[in-house]
Phi, psi and omega in degrees: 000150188250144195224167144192179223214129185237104177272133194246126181168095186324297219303335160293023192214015181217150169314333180303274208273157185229151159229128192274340182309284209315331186285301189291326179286339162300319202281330172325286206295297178336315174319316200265006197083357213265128194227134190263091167315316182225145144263154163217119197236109180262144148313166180265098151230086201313304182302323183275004204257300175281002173290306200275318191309279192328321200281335203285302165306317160288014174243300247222140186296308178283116151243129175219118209242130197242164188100161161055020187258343175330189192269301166355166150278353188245025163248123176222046152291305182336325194252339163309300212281291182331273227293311159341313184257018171052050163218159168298166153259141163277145155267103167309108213283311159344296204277347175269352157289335178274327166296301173309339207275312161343281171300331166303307175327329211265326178069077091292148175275147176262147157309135190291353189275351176274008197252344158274017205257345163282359178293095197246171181278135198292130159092357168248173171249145211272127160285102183274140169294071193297323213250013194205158167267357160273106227277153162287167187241147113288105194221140183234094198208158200261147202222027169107034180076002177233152168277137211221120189261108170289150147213160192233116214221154193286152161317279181328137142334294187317310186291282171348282208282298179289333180298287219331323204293299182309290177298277214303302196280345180283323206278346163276354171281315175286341155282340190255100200302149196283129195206138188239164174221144172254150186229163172179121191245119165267141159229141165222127217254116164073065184200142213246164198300325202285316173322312150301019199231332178259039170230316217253324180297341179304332188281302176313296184307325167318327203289070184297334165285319170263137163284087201252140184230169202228116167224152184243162160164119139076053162096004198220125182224141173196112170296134179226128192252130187222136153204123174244147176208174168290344166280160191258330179286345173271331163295330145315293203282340131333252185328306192306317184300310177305312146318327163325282177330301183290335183320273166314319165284342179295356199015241182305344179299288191299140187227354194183134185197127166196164177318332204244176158304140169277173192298142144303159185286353162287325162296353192231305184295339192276298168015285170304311205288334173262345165303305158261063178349053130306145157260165160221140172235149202228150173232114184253152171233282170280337179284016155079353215089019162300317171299313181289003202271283212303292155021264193302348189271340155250158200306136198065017134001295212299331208273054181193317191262126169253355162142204175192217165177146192279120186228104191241338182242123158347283194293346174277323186297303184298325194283288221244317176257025182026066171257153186283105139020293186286009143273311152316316196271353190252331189260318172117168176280353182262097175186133170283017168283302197277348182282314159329295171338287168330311190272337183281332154300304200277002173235000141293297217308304211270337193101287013163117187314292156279171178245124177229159187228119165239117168244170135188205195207101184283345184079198020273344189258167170150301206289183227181121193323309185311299177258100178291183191248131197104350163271149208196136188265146152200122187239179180193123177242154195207120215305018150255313201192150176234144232202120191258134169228149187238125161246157133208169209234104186299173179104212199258150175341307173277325181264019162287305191324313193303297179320308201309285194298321189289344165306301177324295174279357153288308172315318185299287185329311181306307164298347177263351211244000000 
């Protein structure tokens, strides 16, 4: 069965609030086999409100419209959603009675404007509202000759969430025919999407059954793999065989592939490093402590990273990683003579099994026909030997920076494992 899902609210239409119901009513449905086709976040306009219900309606089996049941003048799903299905609304005496008790509980007087949160729709069944005063709606009504199952669920999260779980899932379980769906998330570090996408689709597209999506960002691609069917065990094996496949061709690209989101690439490089019970320390220049930042963010860190330095100044390069003055001035700091340095100084200086060194030149001002803005050093050094590679990486700044460190922990990764 195909659902979608409309969250109603201006305050969704500006950079402050995001709406978070939908990513948990996506993982719900998806549980029950049930696959979320559209998301949509409407303003409070009624027209365009019954715009998007109608349009909602001729794709989808599932509708669920979150939002807009408040008191206000401006929550009208209650009178959107009628009109869109050409049925009344009713007031309801049950619910306008759980409202005064509600507010008496409460020691307020009720508003007159609160009385429309008793407004139900002809033909639905009233959802209760443990934790809000505005209650959910069920409506099971013919549609353009299909039947079509509506529910009308409150905004707040707090609210949001416990209707959907408490209410909303005993009554989709008795309806919705069974269907399990399977996952399996692939990642690969430095390989740019369009490539990934001409290595991999001949292979994918055959799959007509499973749904593989590719998103990228800042040197990191990761493929999700979906096939749902009524067995739970012909949907694993699915999905695993195609995963099998993309496996072997991503070859050395690929660092991670499991059911769930997969390890980050910092999760893996820390992997290695307690699998051979290494340590590392790092010396950054442009990238600031971005390698060591992403490092440290996971738990249990300590026992593999001992640390570093940001050496962003000549004399901190000499200061902290013992690089010679008279290297700098003869190769410059953007150069894979100091990036070796770095890395062979900052693991005498730490003790530290590996080493890792990043210089480059990140911009947007800096660069030289010779050295451009976007080049970049990066070595890891280690008591056999130490090993430099030089990129550079277009864009702005912050996305040299991004690239520079996912480079970085590709490299490590590569040397560990």
């Amino acid at each position: 069965m195909k659902s979608e899902i409309i969250a109603v609210g201006s305050e969704m239409l500006t950079p402050w609030r995001q709406d978070t119901n939908s990513l948990y009513l996506t993982e719900k449905l998806n549980e029950l086999g049930v696959t979320v086709n559209f998301k949509t976040i409407v303003g409070d306009r009624r027209k365009d409100l019954v715009s998007a219900i109608r349009t909602a309606l001729a794709r989808t089996d599932i509708l669920i419209v979150m939002g807009g049941l408040g008191p206000t003048e401006d929550d009208l799903t209650r009178e959107a959603v009628a009109e869109a299905l050409s049925i009344a609304l009713r007031r309801d005496n049950d619910q306008l009675a759980a409202l005064h008790t509600r507010a008496a509980a409460m020691r307020f007087s009720m508003p007159e404007n609160n009385l429309k949160q008793a407004d139900v729709l002809a033909g639905a069944a009233i959802l209760p509202n443990a934790n809000g005063s505005a209650p959910g709606q069920w409506l099971d009504v013919p549609f353009a000759a299909y039947r079509k199952l509506i529910m009308l669920l409150p905004g707040p999260p707090s609210e949001c969430k416990p209707l959907f779980d408490d209410v909303c899932l005993p009554r989709l379980r008795a309806i919705v025919p069974v269907r399990h769906i399977a996952k399996r998330t692939l990642r690969a570090a430095m390989i740019a999407e369009s490539q990934a996408d001409k290595l991999l689709a001949p292979i994918y597209t055959p799959y007509k059954d499973v749904e593989t999506t590719i998103l990228a960002h800042g040197g990191d691609i990761q493929l999700t793999l979906l096939c749902s069917k009524a067995n739970a065990a012909q949907a694993q094996a699915r999905v695993d065989e195609l995963a099998g496949r993309m496996e072997e061709a991503l070859e050395d690209w690929l660092y991670s592939s499991g059911a769930e989101a997969s390890d980050s690439l910092e999760q893996i490089v820390l992997y290695y490093l307690g699998l051979r019970q290494a340590t590392l320390a790092v010396a950054e220049s442009c990238t600031g402590g971005m390698v060591a930042q992403r490092i440290t963010a996971v738990p249990g860190s300590s026992r593999s990273f001992l640390g570093g330095a940001v050496v962003y100044s000549d004399k901190l390069k000499t200061a902290f990683a013992s690089v010679a003055p008279e290297l700098i001035a003869q190769h410059g700091a953007v150069s894979a003579q100091v990036a070796e340095a770095l890395a062979t100084g900052i693991r005498f200086r730490t003790g530290a099994t590996l080493g890792l060194g990043i210089t480059g030149i990140a911009g947007p001002a800096g660069g030289t026909e010779s050295k451009p803005v976007g080049l970049v050093y990066i070595a890891v050094s280690d008591a056999t030997k130490t090993e430099c590679i030089e990129k550079t990486f277009r864009g702005s700044r912050e996305r040299v920076r991004q690239f520079a460190a996912q480079q970085a922990l590709d490299m490590l990764r590569r040397r560990l494992r």
